[in-house]
Each structure stands twice: as C-alpha cells, then as structure tokens.
KELUM-606320 format. One line per field, with one value per residue (C-alpha): residue number from 1; residue in one letter; x, y, z. Coordinates in Angstrom, 3 decimals. Layout:
milo <- c(NUM|...)
fike <- c(a|...)
c1 <- c(X|...)
c2 <- c(Y|...)
c3 <- c(Z|...)
END
This chain:
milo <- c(1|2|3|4|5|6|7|8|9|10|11|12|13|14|15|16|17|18|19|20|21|22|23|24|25|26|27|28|29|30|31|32|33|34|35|36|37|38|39|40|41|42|43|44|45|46|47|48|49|50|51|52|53|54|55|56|57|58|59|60|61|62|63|64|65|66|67|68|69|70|71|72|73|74|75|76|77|78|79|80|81|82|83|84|85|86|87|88|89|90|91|92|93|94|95|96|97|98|99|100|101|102|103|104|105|106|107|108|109|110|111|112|113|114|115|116|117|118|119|120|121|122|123|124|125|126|127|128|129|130|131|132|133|134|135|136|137|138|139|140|141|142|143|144|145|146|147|148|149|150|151|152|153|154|155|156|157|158|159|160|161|162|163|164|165|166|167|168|169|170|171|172|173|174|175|176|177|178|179|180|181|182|183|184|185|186|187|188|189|190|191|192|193|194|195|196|197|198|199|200|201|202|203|204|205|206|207|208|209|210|211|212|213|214|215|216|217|218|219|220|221|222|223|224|225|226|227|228|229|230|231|232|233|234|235|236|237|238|239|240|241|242|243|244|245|246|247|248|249|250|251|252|253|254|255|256|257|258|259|260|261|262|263|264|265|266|267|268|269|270|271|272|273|274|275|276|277|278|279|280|281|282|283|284|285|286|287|288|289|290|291|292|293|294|295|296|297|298|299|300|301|302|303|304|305|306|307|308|309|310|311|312|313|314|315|316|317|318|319|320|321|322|323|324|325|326|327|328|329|330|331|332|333|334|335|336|337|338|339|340|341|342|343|344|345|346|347|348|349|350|351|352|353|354|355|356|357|358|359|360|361|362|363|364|365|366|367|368|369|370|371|372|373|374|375|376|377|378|379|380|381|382|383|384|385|386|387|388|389|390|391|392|393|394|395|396|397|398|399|400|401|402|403|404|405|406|407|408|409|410|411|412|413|414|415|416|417|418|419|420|421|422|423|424|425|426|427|428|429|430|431|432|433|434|435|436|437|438|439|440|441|442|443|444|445|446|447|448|449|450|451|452|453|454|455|456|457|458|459|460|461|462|463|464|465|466|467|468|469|470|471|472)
fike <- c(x|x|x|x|x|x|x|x|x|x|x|x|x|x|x|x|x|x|x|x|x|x|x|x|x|x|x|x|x|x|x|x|x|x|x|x|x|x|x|x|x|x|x|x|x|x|x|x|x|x|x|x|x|x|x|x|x|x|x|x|x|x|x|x|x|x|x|x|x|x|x|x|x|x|x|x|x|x|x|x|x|x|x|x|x|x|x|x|x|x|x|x|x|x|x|x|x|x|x|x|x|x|x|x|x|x|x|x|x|x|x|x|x|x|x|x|x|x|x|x|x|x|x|x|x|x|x|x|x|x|x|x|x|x|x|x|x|x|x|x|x|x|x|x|x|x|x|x|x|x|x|x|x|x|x|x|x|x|x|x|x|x|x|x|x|x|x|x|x|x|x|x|x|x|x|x|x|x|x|x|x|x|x|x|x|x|x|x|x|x|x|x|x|x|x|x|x|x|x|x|x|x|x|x|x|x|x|x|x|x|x|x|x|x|x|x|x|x|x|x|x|x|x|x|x|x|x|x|x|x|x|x|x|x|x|x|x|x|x|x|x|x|x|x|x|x|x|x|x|x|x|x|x|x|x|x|x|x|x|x|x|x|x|x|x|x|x|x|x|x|x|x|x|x|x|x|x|x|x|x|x|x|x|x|x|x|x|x|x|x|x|x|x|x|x|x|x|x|x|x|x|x|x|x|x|x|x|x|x|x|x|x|x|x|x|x|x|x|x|x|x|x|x|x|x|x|x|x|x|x|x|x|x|x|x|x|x|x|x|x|x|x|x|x|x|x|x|x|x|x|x|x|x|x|x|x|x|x|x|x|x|x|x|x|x|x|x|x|x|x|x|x|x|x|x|x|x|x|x|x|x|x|x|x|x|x|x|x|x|x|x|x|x|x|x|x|x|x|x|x|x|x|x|x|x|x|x|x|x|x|x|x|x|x|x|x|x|x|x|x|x|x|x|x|x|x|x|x|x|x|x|x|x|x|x|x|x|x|x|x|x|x|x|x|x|x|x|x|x|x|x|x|x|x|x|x|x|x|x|x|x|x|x|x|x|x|x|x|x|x|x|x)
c1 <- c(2.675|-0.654|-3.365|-6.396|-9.487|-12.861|-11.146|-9.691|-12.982|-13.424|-12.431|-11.727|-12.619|-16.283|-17.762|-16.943|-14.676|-17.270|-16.310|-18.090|-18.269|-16.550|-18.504|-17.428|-19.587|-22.556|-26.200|-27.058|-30.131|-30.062|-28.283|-30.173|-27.030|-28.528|-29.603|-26.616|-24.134|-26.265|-26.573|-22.783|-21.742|-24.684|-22.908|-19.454|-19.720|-21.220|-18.656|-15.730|-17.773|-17.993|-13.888|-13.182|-15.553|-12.484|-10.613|-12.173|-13.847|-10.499|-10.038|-13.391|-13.379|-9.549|-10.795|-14.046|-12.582|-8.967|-7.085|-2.785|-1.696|0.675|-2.704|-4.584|-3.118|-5.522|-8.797|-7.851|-6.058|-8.968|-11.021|-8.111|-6.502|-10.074|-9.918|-6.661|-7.214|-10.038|-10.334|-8.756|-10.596|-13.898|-12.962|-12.861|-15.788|-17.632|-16.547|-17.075|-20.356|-21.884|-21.192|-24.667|-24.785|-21.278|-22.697|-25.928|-24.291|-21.445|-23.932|-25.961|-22.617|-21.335|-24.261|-24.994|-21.094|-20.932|-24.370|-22.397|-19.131|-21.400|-21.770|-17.843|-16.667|-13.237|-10.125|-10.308|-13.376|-13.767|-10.909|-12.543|-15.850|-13.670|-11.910|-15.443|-16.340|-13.291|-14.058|-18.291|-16.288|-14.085|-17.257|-18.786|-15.305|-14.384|-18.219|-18.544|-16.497|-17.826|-21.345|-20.415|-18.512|-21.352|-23.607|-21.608|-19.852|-18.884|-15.398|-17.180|-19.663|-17.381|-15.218|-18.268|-19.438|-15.421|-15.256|-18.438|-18.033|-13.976|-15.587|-18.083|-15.195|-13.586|-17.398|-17.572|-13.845|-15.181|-18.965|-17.698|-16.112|-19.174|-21.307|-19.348|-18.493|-22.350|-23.783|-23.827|-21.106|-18.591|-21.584|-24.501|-22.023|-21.676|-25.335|-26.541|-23.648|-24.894|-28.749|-27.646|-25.924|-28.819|-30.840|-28.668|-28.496|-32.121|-32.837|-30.429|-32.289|-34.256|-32.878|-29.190|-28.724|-26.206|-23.268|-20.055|-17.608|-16.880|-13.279|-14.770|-12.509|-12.729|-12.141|-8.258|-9.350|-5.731|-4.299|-6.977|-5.950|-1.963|-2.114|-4.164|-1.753|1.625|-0.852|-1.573|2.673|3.392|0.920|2.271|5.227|5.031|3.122|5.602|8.151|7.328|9.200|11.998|12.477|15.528|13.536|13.502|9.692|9.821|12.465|10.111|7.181|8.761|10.129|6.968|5.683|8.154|7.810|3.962|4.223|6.474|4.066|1.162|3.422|4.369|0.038|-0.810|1.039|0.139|-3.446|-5.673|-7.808|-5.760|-6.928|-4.620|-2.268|0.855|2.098|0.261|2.507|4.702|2.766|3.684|-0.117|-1.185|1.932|1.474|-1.992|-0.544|2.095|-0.009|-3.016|-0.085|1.385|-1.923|-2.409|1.168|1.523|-1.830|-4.306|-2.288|-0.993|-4.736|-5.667|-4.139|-3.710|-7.383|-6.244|-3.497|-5.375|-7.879|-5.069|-2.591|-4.237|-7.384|-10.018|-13.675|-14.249|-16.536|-13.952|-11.572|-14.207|-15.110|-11.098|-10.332|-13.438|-11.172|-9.082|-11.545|-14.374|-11.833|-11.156|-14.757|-14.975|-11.729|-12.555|-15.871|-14.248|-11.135|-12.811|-12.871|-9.313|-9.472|-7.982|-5.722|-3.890|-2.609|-4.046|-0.529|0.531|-2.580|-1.256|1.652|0.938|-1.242|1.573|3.193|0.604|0.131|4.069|3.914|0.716|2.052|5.625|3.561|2.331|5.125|5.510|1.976|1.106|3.968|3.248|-0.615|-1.497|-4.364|-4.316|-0.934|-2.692|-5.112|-3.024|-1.619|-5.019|-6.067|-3.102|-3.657|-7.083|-6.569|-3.698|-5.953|-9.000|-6.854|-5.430|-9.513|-10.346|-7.280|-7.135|-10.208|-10.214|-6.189|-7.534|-10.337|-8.438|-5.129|-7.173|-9.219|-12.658|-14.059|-11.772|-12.653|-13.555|-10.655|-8.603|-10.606|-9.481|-6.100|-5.499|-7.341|-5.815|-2.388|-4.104|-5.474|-2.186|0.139|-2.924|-2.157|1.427|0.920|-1.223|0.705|4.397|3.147|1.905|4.878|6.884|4.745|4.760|8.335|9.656|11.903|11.181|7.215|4.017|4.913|7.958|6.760|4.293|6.665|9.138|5.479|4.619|8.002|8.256|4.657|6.135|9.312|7.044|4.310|7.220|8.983|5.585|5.379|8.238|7.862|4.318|5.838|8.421|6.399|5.834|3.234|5.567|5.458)
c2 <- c(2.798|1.882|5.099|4.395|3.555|2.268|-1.353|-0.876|-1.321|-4.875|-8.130|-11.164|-14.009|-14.578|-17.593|-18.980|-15.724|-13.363|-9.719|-9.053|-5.696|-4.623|-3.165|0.080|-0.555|-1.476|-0.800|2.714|4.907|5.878|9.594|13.034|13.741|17.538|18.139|16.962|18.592|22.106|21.744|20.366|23.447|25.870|24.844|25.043|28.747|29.443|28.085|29.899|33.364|32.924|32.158|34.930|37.825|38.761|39.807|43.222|43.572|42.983|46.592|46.979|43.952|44.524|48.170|46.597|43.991|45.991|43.824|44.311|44.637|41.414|39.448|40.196|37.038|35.677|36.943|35.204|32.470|31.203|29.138|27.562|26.559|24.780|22.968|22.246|20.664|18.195|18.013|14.696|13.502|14.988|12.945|9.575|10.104|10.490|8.071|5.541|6.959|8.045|11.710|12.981|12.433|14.406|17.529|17.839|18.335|20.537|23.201|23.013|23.841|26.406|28.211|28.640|28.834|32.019|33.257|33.321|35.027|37.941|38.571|37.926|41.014|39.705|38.908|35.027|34.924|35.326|33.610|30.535|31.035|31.462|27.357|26.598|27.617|26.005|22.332|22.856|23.982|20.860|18.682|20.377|20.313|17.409|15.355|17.305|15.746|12.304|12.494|14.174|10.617|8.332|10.653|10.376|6.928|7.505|9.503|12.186|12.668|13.251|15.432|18.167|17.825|18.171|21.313|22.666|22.190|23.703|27.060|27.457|27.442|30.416|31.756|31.680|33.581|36.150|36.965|36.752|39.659|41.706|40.651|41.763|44.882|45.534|44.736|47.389|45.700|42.873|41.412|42.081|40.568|36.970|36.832|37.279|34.320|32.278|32.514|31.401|28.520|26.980|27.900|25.167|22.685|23.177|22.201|19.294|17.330|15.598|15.559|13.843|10.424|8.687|7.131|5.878|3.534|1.892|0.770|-0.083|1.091|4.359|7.534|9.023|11.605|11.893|12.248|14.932|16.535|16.034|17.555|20.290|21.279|20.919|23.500|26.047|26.008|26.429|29.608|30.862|31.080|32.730|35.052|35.636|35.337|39.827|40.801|38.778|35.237|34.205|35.060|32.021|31.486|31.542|28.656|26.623|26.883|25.447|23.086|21.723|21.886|19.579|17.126|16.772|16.219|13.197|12.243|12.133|10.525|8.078|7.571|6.993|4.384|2.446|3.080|0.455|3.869|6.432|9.991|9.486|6.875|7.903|5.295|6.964|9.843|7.701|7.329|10.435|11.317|11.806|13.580|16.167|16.877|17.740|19.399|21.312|21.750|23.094|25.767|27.282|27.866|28.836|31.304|32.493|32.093|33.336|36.495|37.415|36.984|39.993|41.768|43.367|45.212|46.706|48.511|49.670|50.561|51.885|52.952|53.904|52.018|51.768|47.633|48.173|49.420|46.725|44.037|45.333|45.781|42.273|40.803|41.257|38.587|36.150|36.681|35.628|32.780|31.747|32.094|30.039|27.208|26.799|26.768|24.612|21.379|21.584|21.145|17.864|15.474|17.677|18.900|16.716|18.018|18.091|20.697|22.348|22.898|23.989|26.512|27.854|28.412|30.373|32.651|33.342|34.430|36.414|38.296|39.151|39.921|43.194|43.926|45.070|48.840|49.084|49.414|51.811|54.233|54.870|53.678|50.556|51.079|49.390|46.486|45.713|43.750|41.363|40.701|40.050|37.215|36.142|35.484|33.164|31.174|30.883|29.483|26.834|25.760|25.774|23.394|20.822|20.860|18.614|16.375|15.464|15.092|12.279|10.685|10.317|7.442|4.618|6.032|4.931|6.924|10.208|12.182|11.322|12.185|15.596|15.837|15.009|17.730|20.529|20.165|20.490|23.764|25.337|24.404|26.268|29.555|29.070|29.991|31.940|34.688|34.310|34.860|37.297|39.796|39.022|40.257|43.216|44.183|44.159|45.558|48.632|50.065|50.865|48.607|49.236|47.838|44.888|43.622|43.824|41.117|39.012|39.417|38.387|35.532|34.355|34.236|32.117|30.201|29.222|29.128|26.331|24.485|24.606|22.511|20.141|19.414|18.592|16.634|14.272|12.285|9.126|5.947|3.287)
c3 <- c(27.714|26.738|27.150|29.203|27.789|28.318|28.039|31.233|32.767|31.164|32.909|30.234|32.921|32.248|30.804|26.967|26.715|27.080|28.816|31.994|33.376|36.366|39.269|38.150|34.844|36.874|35.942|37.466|36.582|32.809|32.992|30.948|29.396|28.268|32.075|33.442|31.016|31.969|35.598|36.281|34.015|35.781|38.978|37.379|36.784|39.684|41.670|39.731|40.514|43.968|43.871|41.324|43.397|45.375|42.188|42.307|45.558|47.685|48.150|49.915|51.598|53.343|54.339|55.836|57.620|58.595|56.612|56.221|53.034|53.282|54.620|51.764|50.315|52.568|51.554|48.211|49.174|51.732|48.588|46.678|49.822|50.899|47.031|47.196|50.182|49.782|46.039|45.851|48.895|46.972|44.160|45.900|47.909|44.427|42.912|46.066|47.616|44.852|42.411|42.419|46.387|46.511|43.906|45.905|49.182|47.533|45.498|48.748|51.616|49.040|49.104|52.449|53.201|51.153|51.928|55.582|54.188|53.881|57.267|58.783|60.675|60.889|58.235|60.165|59.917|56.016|55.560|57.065|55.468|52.294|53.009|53.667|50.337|48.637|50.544|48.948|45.881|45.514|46.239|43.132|40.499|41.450|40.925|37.850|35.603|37.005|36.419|32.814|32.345|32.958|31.272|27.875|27.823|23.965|22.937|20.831|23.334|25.947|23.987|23.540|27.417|28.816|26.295|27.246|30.808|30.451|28.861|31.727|34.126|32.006|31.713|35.653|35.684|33.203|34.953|38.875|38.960|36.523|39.234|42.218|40.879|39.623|42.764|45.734|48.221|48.992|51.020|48.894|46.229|48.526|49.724|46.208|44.812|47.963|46.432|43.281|44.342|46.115|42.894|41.140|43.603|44.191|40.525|40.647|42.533|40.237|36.705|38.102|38.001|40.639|39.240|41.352|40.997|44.732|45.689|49.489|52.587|54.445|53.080|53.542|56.087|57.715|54.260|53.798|57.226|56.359|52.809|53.880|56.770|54.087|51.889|55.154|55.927|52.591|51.917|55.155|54.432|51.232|53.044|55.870|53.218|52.288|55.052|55.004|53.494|55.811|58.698|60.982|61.296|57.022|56.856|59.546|58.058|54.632|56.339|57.522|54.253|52.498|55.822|55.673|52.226|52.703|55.274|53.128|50.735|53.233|54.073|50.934|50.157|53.086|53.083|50.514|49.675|49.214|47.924|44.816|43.742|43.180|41.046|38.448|38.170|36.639|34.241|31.340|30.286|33.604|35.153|32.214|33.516|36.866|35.398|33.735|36.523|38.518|36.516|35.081|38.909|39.189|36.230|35.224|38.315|40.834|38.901|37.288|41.064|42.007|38.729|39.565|42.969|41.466|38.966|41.352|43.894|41.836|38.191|40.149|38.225|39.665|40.448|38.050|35.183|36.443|35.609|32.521|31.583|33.020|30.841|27.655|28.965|30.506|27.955|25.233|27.486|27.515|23.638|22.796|25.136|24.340|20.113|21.007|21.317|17.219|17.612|18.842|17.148|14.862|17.779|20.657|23.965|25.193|21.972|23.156|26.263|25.591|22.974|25.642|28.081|25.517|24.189|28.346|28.728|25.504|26.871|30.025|28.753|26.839|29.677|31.204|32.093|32.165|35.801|35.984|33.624|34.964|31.368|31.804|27.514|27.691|29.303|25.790|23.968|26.646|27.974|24.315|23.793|27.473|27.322|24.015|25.866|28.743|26.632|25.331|28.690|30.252|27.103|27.096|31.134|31.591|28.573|29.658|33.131|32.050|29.578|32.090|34.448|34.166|33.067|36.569|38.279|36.323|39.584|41.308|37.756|38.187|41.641|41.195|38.361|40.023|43.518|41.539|39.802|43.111|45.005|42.195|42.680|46.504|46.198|43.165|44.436|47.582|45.882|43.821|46.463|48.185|44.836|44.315|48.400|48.756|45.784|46.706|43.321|44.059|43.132|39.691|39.657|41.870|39.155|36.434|38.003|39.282|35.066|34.425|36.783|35.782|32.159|32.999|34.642|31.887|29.477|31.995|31.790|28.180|27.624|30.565|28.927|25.437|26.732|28.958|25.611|25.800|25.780|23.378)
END
C-alpha cells in the first residue's frame, strides 16, 4: 500500500497537466513556525500537568472530598475519559472550522474548567470538572499537531516540530506532579494550573495563524455522544468489576459497551462526516498507530497513574518525595524524546515503537517486590529503563500519527491516535486499581500482578506493532 504523502493533496485535472491544489492546500495566512511550535508545545505541557496533578495529590483530594477507595478510579479517570471522548470530534472540528479557532477556545475552557475543579466539594463534582478538562484538553492535543502541520509543510521540518512537541508531552508528565506536590493543596495546585493555562491561550492570540482543511457537513455530535457513553460503561464496569466481576450490573455495563460501540460503528459509516473513517484501519500504518496509542494508555499510562498513590499510601512517601522519585522516570522520558527524533530515518518509527514497549515491560518486571518490601530503592532501576521506553514511545507516537493520513487530515490523525491512547489509560488505571484493590494478598501483592499484567501487555503491543508491516 502506498504511504501517504503530501501528493495526496494534489489533483492531476487542471489545465495542460498542471497540478492544482485541493481546497485543503488553500492559501491561508503565512504561519510563525517558531511561535507556533512554542505555544502548541507551551500549551502541550500545560495540558499534560493539569491531567498528571492527580498522580500525587489523589490521597488528599479522596480524603477532602470523602472519596471510596474503589472510586478513586474516578478522580483520575474524569480527564482521559473527557479526551477520549471528543478527541476525534476535536480533530474534525479543526480541521473543518478552522485549528487555531479550536486551540483558542480549548487553552481558554481548560483554564477556567480547572480554575473551577478547585473549588468542587463533591467526588461528582470533580469528576465532572475533571471531563470538562479532558473535552478543553482534546480541543488543545488534537489542534496541536494541525497547526504544527501547516506551519512546517517540509518532511525535515516536521520531523523536529512532531519531536519537539512529543517531548513536551513527556515534559508536562514529568513537571505536573513537581508542581502539585510543591504547591500548598490539591486546590491551590488546580487554581494555579488554571492561571497558567489562560497565560498560554492569552498569548496565542496573535502569533497563530488559522489553518483548516474543510470537508463541509455537520459535525458527528451523536457519534461524539455514542462513543463517549461506550467509554463511561466500559470504565464503569472496570470499576464495579473490584468487588466482583460476575456481578450482574458488571456483565451489563460491558455489554453496553461492546453495543454502543457497534452503534457508533454502525453511525459512522452512514454519516458523510464522520469523526474517523474507519476504512482507514485497514490500512497497516495507521492501525499500528492505534495499536500503539492504545497500549501506551493500556500498559504504561494507566499503571504510572496509580503507581504514585501507592507509594504515598503504602511506602509512605511525602507527594513531594513521590514527585521527585517519579521524576526519574518521566524526566528521562522528556530527555529521550526530545533526542529520539535523531533516530529518524535509521530506525523505522514502527521498530521505535516497539523497542519501546519492551524496554517498558523490562522496567516494570524489576520492579516487582518493590512495593512489598517497603523498599522505594527497589523502584530505581525500573523507573530508569521505564522512563527510556517511555521517551521513545512520546517521540514515535506523533510522527506515526501524522504520517498515517492524508496531511490535511493531520488533526483528525492526532485525534484518532490519542483517543485510542486515553481510552487504553481509561481502563488501564481503572483495571489496575481494581487488581491492586482486590488482591487477597495485600496492596503489595496487588501491584505486582498490575506490573505484571502491564508488562504482558506492552510486550503483546510490541509484536502487534512489528507485525502490522507497510504493504507493498
């Protein structure tokens, strides 16, 4: 199968032979490419703070707000479920209405959306302000890679701003949690996140040029709406799913899961704009970047989600220590992304991947024991060989996810990989508090078989990458 390219944007029908630009290719306002690629990356960062914060001030935040133990998967879960929900939507409404318009009014709802959180006196309450948060966040992800696109039309060009922009998200993972701990309170924490997101969309205004790419029709609103019920049952039930997975209300909430999923399957490929088009995952480049969007969710987000509670709980680390420790793994994550763009072209993106996967299951697998013992010195060397496999799945994730579609339908490329990513951190962080809840052997015990199914895991999506080979 041919790969996409820029050609795919050229029709051969004009006059005497010449190539005429699509629509998609249409004159826009000239793009800063240095503004754009530090603004989209400024926001970037921001964005994966305010969804990392919880990481270390869960604790607080459940004993504020009288939170259960088994509905802590909520106070996470509120953010990716609002991304997962609407990042494919985000993506099409970028690329149709226009990306700038989308990042403006994303930086702009995410910051008063978690400026808000701040204030919730309830576990609904955050947990809403938290989907709010994820919807602004999608708006912002999903634009991103859009407006960095038009800004640099040319292959090397777009191989530095994807890289750059892939090491900010690991940047945001690493700082987030810093910041939370540092700061005096869960709420000073999401007031002072909420400030700094209308900083950035603030200075936005101005130096980002609009770009989009319109299809015409109406935005897929009940695909939207259909999707992001299938995501609620499915989170639900893993939720439900700690004390006792053959209870009846388990089985019916999966089962509406798998029949809103057909559903939106069914929608989409009826409607003329649909949020994504699934004949593409037929297509081996692009089902490898949801593949892979879904198991870095799966395997390393959703375990890392929760890894920072149980060392508070259990180990009885400060938030402040468990930032610190749990910078080992996401400043190396920062560093090797923000390197692994060297790589390209020596190493396949898909190789990338995949080695990636590996170095994450080998981390984790020393890991175990850890938590159990009351030793977090144990923890070093996984967190070391985690944070490298992490770094290289941050850099490869976005360059696969640009390269897998037509170059005007980057955003909804973004979208597509990244609602598989925050999907797999749905039910990751929700299975794996359900593992570590219910084990009979103690919270010790619990996150040994979560490190060991999070390894299976990234090792299962290490060889589906590398055998989803490009077709001739």
């Amino acid at each position: 199968m041919a790969r996409f390219n820029e050609r795919t944007l050229m029709r051969t029908d004009a006059p005497n032979g010449q190539r005429a630009q699509t629509p998609a290719a249409s004159a826009e306002a000239p793009p800063h490419p240095r503004a754009t690629l530090a603004l989209t990356s400024a926001a970037t960062a921001v964005t994966l703070m305010t969804y990392t914060a919880p990481m270390v001030t869960l604790p607080g935040t459940a004993a504020a707000l009288h939170t259960s133990l088994s509905a802590q998967a909520w106070l996470l879960n509120g953010t990716p479920l609002g991304l997962a929900a609407l990042l494919l939507v985000a993506g099409s409404l970028a690329d149709d209405y226009g990306r700038r318009r989308i990042f403006l009014l994303g930086t702009l709802t995410l910051g008063l959306t978690t400026a808000l959180g701040a204030l919730s006196s309830s576990t609904w309450q955050f947990t809403l302000a938290r989907i709010a948060q994820g919807a602004a966040s999608a708006a912002i992800l999903a634009s991103s890679l859009g407006l960095l696109v038009h800004a640099f039309p040319s292959p090397r060009g777009r191989l530095h701003a994807t890289g750059v922009w892939g090491a900010f998200v690991s940047g945001g993972i690493a700082v987030g949690p810093l910041v939370a701990a540092a700061l005096p309170g869960w709420r000073v924490a999401y007031a002072v996140l909420g400030a700094a997101t209308l900083a950035v969309a603030a200075a936005s205004v101005r130096p980002l040029s609009e770009s989009r790419s319109p299809r015409g029709g109406r935005p897929d609103i009940t695909g939207a709406l259909t999707f992001g019920l299938a995501l609620v049952s499915l989170v639900a039930a893993l939720t439900l799913g700690r004390d006792g997975w053959l209870r009846p209300q388990v089985g019916a909430l999966l089962l509406a899961a798998v029949v809103l999923v057909g559903v939106f399957a069914w929608l989409e490929r009826r409607t003329t704009t649909p949020m994504i088009d699934l004949s593409l995952l037929r297509h081996p480049r692009f089902l490898a970047s949801s593949v892979s969007g879904l198991f870095t969710g799966l395997a390393v987000i959703g375990l890392f989600s929760f890894v920072p509670a149980l060392l508070q709980q259990v180990l009885g680390l400060s938030a402040m220590d468990t930032a610190w420790l749990l910078l080992l793994w996401s400043g190396l994550s920062f560093g090797v992304a923000l390197q692994a763009k060297r790589l390209a072209g020596r190493v396949p993106t898909r190789r990338q991947l995949a080695v990636g996967f590996v170095l994450h299951a080998i981390g984790v697998l020393t890991m175990l024991g850890a938590i159990g013992s009351g030793s977090w010195h144990r923890l070093l060397p996984g967190l070391i060989v985690g944070g490298i496999g992490s770094g290289l799945l941050n850099a490869a994730l976005p360059l696969l996810a640009v390269e897998s579609v037509p170059t005007a339908r980057a955003a909804m490329g973004s979208g597509a990989q990244q609602t598989f990513r925050y999907i797999g951190s749905c039910a990751g962080v929700a299975l794996t508090i359900a593992i570590v809840t219910s084990s009979g052997g103690g919270p010790g015990h619990g996150a040994d078989i979560a490190m060991t199914v999070s390894a299976v895991l990234a090792l299962v999506a290490a060889v589906a990458v590398v055998a989803l080979r490009e077709r001739a």
